[in-house]
VEXZABA-422350 format. One record per residue (C-alpha): residue in one letter; x negated, z, y negated. Coordinates in steps of 0.05 Angstrom, whole numbers, padded with zeros to 5 digits, always signed. Last residue first. Layout:
VEXZABA-422350
aXZY ...
***
This chain:
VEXZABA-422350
x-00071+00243-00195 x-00041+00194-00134 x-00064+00131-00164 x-00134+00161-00191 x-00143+00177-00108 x-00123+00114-00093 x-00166+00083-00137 x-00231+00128-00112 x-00217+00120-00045 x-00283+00080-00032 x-00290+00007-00011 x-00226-00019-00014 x-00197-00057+00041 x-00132-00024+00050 x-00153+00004+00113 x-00217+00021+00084 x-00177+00058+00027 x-00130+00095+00074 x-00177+00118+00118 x-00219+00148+00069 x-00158+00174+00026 x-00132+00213+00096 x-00074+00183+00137 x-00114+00189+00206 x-00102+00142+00259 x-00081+00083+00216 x-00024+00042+00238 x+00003+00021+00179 x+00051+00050+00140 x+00015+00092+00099 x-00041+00030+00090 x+00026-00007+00061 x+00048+00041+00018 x-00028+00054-00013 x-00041-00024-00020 x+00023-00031-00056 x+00008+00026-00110 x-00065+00005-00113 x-00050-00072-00127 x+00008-00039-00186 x-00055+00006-00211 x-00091-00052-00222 x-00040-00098-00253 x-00030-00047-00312 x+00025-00014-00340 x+00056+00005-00282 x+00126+00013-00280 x+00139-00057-00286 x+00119-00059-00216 x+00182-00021-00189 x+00233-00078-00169 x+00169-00130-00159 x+00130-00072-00108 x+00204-00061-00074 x+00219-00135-00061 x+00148-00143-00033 x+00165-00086+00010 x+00232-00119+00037 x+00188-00194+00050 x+00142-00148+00103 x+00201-00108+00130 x+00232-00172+00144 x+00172-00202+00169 x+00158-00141+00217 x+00224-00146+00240 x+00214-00215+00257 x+00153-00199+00288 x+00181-00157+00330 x+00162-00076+00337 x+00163-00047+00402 
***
């Protein structure tokens, strides 16, 4: 079982990770997409398709995360 201070640590490390590589994106947009992808892959989602990916994430199609990944 996961604790939530691990979960807070892993939480605070990916923010780390989405300011180290940000600047890689040249737009905010795809930066959002980037950190909502890595974070829907780690969740707990039953299937790791684009559908369930995106609503995990929030968004309302997988359209972004599709554009992300092309």
């Amino acid at each position: 079982m996961i604790t939530e201070q691990a979960a807070e640590t892993w939480d605070r490390d990916l923010d780390h990770l989405f300011t180290t590589i940000g600047h890689h994106f040249g737009r905010v947009e795809p930066r959002r997409r980037m950190r909502d992808y890595v974070r829907a892959l780690l969740a707990p989602v039953a299937r790791k398709n684009s559908w369930q990916l995106a609503e995990h994430a929030g968004h309302s199609t997988p359209d972004g995360l599709q554009h992300l990944l092309s």
